[in-house]
N, C-alpha and C positions, 0 to 999 in steps of 0.2 A: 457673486452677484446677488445672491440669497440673500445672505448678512446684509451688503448695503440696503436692499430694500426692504430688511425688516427694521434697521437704523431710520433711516427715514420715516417709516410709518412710527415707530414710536417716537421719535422727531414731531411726530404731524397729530401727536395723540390731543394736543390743545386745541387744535384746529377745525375740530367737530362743527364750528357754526356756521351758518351760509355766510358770506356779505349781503345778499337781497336774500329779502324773507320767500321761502317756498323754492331758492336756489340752491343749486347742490354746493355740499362742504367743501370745504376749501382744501381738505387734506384729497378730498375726491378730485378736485378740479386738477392737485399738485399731480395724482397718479395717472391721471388722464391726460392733461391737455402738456405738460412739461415732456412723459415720456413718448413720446410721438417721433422728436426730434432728435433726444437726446438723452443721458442718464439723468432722470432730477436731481436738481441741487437737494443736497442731501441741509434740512433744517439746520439754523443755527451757524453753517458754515462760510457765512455772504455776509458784506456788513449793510447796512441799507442803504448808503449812498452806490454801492455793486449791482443791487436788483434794482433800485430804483435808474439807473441808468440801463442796465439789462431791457426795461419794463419795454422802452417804444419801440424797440426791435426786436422783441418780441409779438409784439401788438399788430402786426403783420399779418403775425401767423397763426394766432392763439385767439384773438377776437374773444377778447373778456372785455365786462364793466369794468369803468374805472374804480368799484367799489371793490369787485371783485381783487384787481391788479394791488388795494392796497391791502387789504386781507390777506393776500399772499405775501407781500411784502412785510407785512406785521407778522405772518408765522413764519416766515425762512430766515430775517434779519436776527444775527449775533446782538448780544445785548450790547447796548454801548457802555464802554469803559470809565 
């Protein structure tokens, strides 16, 4: 469980900028509001049309901006092919 969550933080090491200015980072929002539920998707691992469907059932529960939901989307999505 260690490794995975030190995987993911260095996953998450681009993720340093808010989406709203004076709002907490995104790799912050990834360890907080994702592990509540579940293990975070570990970066990289998701294609974007996965989170971006993920996103409004999550939105339920997690109660982010919509700026916020694509900052995460842009730091967990695999690069496209």
């Amino acid at each position: 469980m260690r490794a995975l969550l030190v995987v993911a933080v260095l996953g998450l090491a681009g993720c340093t900028q808010a989406a709203t200015p004076g709002g907490p980072s995104i790799a912050s929002l990834h360890s907080h509001k994702c592990g509540r539920c579940h293990i975070p998707p570990e970066p990289k691992t998701r294609t974007r049309a996965q989170l971006e469907d993920a996103a409004p059932r999550h939105d339920r529960r997690v109660h982010m901006s919509h700026d916020d939901w694509q900052a995460m989307i842009d730091c967990l999505a695999a690069p496209a092919n």
